[in-house]
C-alpha positions as CSV (number, residue, x, y, z in Angstrom):
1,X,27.2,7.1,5.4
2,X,28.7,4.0,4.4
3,X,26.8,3.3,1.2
4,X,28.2,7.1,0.6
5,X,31.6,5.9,1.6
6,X,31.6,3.0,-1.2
7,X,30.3,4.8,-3.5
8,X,32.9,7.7,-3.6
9,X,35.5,4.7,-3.7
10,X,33.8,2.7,-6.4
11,X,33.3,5.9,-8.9
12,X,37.4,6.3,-9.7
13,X,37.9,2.0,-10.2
14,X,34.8,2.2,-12.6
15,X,36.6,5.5,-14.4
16,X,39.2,3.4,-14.6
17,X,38.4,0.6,-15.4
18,X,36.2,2.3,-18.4
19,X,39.2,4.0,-19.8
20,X,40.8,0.7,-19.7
21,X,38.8,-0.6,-22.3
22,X,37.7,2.3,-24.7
23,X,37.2,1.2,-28.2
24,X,37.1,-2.7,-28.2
25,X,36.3,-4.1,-31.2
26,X,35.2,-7.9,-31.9
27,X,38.6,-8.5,-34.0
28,X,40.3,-7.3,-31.2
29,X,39.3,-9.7,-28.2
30,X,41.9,-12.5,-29.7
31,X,45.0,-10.2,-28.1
32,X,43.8,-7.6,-26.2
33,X,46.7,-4.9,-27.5
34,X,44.8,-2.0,-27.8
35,X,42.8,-2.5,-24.6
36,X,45.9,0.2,-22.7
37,X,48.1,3.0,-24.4
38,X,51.0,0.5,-23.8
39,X,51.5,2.4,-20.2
40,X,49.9,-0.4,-18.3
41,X,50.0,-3.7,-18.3
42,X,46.6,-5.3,-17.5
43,X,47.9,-8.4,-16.6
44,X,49.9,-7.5,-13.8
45,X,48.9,-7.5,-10.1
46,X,46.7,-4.6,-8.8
47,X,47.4,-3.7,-5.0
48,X,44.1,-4.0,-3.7
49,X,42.6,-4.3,-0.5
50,X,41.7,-8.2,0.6
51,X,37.6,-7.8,0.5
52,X,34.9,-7.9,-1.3
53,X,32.5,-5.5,-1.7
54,X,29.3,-5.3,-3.6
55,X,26.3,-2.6,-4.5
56,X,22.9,-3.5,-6.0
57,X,20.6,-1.0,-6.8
58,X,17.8,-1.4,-8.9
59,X,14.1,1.0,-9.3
60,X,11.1,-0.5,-10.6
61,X,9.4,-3.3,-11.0
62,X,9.9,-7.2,-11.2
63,X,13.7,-7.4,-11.0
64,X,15.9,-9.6,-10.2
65,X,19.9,-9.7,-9.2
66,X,21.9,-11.9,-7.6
67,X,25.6,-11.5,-6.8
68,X,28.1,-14.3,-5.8
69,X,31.7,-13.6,-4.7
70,X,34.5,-15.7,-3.3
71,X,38.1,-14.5,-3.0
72,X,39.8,-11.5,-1.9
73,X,39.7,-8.1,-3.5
74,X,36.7,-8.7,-5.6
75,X,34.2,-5.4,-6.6
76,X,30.9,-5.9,-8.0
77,X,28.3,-3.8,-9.0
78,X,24.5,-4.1,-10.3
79,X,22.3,-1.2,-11.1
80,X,19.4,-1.6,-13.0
81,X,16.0,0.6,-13.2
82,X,13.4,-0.2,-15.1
83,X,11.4,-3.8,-15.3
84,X,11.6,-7.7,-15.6
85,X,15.2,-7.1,-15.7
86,X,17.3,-9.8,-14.6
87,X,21.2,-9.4,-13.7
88,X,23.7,-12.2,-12.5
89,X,27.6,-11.7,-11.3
90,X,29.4,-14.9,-10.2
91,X,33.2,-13.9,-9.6
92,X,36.2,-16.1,-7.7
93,X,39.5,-15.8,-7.6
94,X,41.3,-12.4,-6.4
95,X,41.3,-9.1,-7.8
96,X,38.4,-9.4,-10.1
97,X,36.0,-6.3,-10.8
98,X,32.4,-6.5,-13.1
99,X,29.5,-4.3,-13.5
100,X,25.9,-4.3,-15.2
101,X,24.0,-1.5,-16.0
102,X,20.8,-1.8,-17.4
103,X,18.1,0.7,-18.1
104,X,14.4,-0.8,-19.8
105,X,12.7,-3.6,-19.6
106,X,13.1,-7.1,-19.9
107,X,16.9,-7.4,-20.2
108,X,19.0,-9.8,-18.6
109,X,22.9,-10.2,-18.3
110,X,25.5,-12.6,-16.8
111,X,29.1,-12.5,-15.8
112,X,30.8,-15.1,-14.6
113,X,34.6,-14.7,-14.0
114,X,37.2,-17.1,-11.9
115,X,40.9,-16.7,-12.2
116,X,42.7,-13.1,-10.8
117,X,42.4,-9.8,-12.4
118,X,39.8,-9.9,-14.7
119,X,37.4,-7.3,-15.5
120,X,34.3,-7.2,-17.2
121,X,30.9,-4.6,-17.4
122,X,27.9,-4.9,-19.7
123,X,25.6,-1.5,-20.2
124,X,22.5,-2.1,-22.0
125,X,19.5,0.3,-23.0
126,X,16.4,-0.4,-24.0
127,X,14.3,-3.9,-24.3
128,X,14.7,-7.8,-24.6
129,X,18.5,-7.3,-24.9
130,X,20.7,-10.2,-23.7
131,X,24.4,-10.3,-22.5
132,X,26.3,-12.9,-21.6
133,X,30.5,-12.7,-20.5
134,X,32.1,-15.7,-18.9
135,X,36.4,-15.0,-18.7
136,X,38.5,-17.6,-17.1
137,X,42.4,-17.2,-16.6
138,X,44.7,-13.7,-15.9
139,X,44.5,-10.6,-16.9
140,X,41.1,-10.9,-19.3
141,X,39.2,-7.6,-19.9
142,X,35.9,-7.4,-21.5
143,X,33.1,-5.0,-22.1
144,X,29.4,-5.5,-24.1
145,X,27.3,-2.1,-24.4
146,X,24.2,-3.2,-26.5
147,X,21.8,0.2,-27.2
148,X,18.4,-0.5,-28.3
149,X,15.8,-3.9,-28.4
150,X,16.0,-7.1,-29.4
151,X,19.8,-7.9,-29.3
152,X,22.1,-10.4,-27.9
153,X,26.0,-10.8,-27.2
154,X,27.6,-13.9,-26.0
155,X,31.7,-13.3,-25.1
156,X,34.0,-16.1,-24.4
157,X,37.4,-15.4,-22.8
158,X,40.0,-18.3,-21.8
159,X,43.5,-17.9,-20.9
């Protein structure tokens, strides 16, 4: 009942935090303008609740996750079917939110975020992709979806 509980909490901040960064390109990561309609300013203060609280969920074979968190309000999320995947969140600070999904085999991503209010998620599909986001500072908001084999993203963010 609780998992159910989280869950139906976590869906809506995900939404949102989706439709907070629609349509990223790599030209655009140097001022982050177009990550809202202008409506919302990113780097302000979310009212959050002061815990942290983390799913993993992964089918299949031979993976791996590990999730570190240290702060107050701090959501993170690993979901990852398949095999030999390999997923790692490391978050401090307050406020801070990140997510891998990964679907395959043999993919691994990392996310390591410390400041307050950052974001990040990495999606991959499909085999031997790598992902890498590491954000220090305010207010940074990233996202990495990488659909097919063989591929590899590294995004540095410091503010």
């Amino acid at each position: 009942m609780q998992r159910q509980a989280f869950i139906s909490l976590l869906c809506p901040v995900l939404a949102l935090f989706i439709g907070l960064i629609d349509n990223v390109q790599a030209g655009d990561l140097a001022d982050n303008f177009d990550l809202t309609d202008g409506s919302l300013d990113i780097s302000a203060p979310v009212q959050l609740t002061a815990n942290q609280q983390a799913l993993i969920e992964q089918n299949g074979q031979a993976n791996t996750a590990l999730m570190t968190q240290q702060g107050q309000s701090i959501l993170g999320v690993i979901a990852q079917s398949g095999s030999n995947q390999e997923a790692y969140i490391l978050q401090e600070g307050i406020g801070q939110m990140a997510s891998i999904t990964q679907q395959g085999y043999g993919n691994e991503a990392f996310i390591s975020q410390s400041g307050a209010y950052n974001q990040a998620l990495i999606n991959q599909n499909g085999a031997y992709n790598s992902a890498r986001i590491e954000q220090t500072g305010s207010g940074q908001a990233s996202s990495i979806a990488q659909f097919g084999n063989n591929q590899s993203v590294k995004l540095y963010q410091y503010r």
